[in-house]
C-alpha angles and dihedrals in degrees: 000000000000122000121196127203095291111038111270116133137223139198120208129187119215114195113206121195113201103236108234119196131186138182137190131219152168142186130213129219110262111266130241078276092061100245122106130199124257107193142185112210103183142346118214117208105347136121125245148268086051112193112226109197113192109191120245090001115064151297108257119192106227105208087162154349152286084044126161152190134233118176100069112145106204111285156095109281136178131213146181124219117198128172128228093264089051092260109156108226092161137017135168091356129167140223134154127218104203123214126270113271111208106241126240131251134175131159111213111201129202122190130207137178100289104008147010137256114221119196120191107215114187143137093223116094102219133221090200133009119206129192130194131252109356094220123108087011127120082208139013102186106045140086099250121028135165120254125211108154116195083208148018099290143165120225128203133193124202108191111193114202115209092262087052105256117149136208123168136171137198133227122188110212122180118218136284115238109188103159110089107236107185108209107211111203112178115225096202132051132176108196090179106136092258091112094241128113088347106149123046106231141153117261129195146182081230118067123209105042123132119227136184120227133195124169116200129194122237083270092052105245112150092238089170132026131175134176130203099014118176113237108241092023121111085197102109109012128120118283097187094265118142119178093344092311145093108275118225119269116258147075122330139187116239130175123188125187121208128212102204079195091240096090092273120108123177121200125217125201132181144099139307136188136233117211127171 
């Protein structure tokens, strides 16, 4: 009750509305660099600049929103959120920022006839995907690619998620070899003097490959041995010397071992036969 100069009274009615202010906010999980998000999304009826206070950390000045924060080790924290006119809006609150968990990678082959198929399953969602090396790959930048190495090779893939974090995982493939090459390896040799089917070599419908040879005796003794042979050359082959002289006639053990040149050797064993 008001009363003026000269007496009269006067009644006047004041209507206060209670200010009720919100917020909304959210954390994120620590990276593969060990810090998590705390966000606010939104602020409902306050007046800026708002002082967020998170204890034991810092006081941040919120001019606007969304606004967010980077540096969060893993952790419970607890924060206070007050409005330019002192208005709590929030006070002893609570969020967690959990620790990092390592992502998952696998590379699932499947092989066919002539390549390989090579799947990327993961739980990151990556930003970049690198393979390599490029060579022998249908893509090097996808999440699925085809594989037809010319020769033995490992592969790696590097996958780059948007904050920078990286996985990669490795796959060995041996070559494809889709030309057929026939090895002719004789089973009989006459090294008589007659100038006919003298040496015992390797022979292909390919020129040019290298190949290893040993002969062993029925004992298994390595009684010849020659490396980097040439395929359809004699040079090189055995003549039926041992030890400077004439070797028995009979059946003896041989294993050669070809270099198809693309990483890939393949290795023969069986019997031939001496005859003089």
């Amino acid at each position: 009750i008001l009363s003026n100069s000269v007496g009269c009274d006067s009644i006047i009615n004041i209507s206060l509305t209670e200010k009720i202010t919100s917020s909304n906010v959210t954390s994120e999980e620590a990276n593969c660099f060990g810090y998590g998000k705390f966000i606010i999304n939104s602020l409902e009826n306050v007046q800026f600049p708002v002082q967020l206070i998170i204890q034991n950390h810092g006081t941040y000045q919120v001019d606007n929103i969304p606004f967010t924060i980077d540096d969060l080790p893993a952790g419970n924290y607890t924060f206070d959120l007050t409005d330019h006119d002192g208005c709590i809006i929030n006070n002893n609150s609570t969020f967690n920022i959990q620790e990092f968990v390592p992502f998952n990678i696998q590379i699932n082959v499947s092989e066919n006839q002539d390549n390989y198929v090579l799947d990327i399953d993961t739980d990151m969602n990556p930003e970049t995907i690198q393979w390599t090396p490029a060579s022998g790959l249908s893509c090097s930048d996808c999440i699925s690619t085809v594989a037809k190495p010319d020769k033995d090779t490992e592969y790696i893939v590097v996958l780059t998620d948007a904050e920078g974090c990286t996985i990669s995982d490795t796959v060995f493939l041996k070559a494809k070899i889709t030309e057929i090459i026939d090895i002719d390896i004789p089973n009989i040799f006459t090294p008589d003097g007659d100038g006919y089917n003298e040496i015992f070599y390797a022979k292909s419908t390919k020129e040019g490959l290298l190949y290893d040879m040993y002969i062993y005796d029925r004992w298994g003794e390595n009684i010849y041995s020659a490396l980097g042979l040439t395929i359809n050359e004699a040079t090189g082959g055995w003549d039926g010397i041992f030890k400077n002289k004439k070797a028995l006639p009979g059946v003896y053990v041989y294993m050669i071992i070809v270099d198809y040149g693309n990483g890939k050797k393949e290795t023969f064993s069986g019997d031939v036969l001496l005859i003089r």
